[in-house]
C-alpha positions as CSV (number, residue, x, y, z in Angstrom):
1,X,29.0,107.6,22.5
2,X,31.5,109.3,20.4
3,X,31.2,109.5,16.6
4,X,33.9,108.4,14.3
5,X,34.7,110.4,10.9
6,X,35.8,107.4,9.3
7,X,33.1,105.0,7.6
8,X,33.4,101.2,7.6
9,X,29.8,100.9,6.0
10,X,27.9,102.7,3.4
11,X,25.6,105.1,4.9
12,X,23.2,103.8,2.0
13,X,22.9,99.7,2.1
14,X,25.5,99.1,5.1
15,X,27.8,97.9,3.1
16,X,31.7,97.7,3.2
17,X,33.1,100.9,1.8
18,X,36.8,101.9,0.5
19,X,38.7,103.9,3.0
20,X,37.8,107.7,2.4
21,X,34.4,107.2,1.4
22,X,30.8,107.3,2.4
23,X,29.2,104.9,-0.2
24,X,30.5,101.5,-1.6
25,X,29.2,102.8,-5.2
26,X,28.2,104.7,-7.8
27,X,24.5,103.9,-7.4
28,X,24.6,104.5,-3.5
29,X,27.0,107.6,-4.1
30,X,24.0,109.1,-6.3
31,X,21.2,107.9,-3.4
32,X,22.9,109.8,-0.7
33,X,23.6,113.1,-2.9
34,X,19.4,112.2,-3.9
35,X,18.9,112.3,0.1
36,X,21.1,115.4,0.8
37,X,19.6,117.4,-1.8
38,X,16.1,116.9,0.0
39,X,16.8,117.8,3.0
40,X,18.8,120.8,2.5
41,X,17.8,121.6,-0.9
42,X,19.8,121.5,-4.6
43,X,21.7,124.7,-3.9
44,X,23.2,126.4,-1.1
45,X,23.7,129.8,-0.1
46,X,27.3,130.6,0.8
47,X,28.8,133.9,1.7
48,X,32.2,135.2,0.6
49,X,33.8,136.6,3.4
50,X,36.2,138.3,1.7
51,X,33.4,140.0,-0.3
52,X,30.5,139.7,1.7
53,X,28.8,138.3,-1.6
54,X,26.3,135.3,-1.7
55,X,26.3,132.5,-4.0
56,X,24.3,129.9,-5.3
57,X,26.5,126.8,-5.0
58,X,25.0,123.2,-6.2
59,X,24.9,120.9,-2.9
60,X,25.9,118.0,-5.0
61,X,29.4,120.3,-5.7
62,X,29.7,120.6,-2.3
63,X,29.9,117.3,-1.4
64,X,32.2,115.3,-4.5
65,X,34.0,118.4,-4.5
66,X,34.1,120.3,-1.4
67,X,34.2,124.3,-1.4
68,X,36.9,126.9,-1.3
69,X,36.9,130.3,-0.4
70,X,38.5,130.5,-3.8
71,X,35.9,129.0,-5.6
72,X,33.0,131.2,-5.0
73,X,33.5,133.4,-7.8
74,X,33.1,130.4,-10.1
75,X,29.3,130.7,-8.9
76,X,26.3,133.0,-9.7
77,X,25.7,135.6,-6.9
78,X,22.3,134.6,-4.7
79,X,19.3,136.2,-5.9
80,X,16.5,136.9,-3.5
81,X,12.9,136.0,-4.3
């Protein structure tokens, strides 16, 4: 079975959705960020490749906004510990 990238139904309550998107609302918008944010926790750790710097990027940023090389200096470098 091969999985599609486009979503007919909210991941959230099954419902119809608007082409492009993964939830049919605000409400189930702010469940699935809630659900992606505890499984792989509030921030991520991304590496510049260009600098070979870490940051701590918010995983909700990731997700209504998506990530660009570019955009990692916006963020505070990783601290360990």
């Amino acid at each position: 079975m091969s999985r599609s990238t486009s979503f007919e139904k909210c991941l959230i309550c099954g419902a119809p959705c608007p082409p492009g998107r993964v939830t049919c609302s605000d409400d189930c918008h702010e469940g699935f960020v809630h659900d992606c944010e505890q499984m792989f926790g509030a921030y991520k750790k991304v590496i510049d490749l260009e600098t070979g710097r870490a940051h701590r990027v918010p995983t909700r940023e990731i997700i209504e906004k998506g990530l660009r090389q570019v955009d990692l200096k916006n963020y505070p470098e990783w601290e360990e510990g």
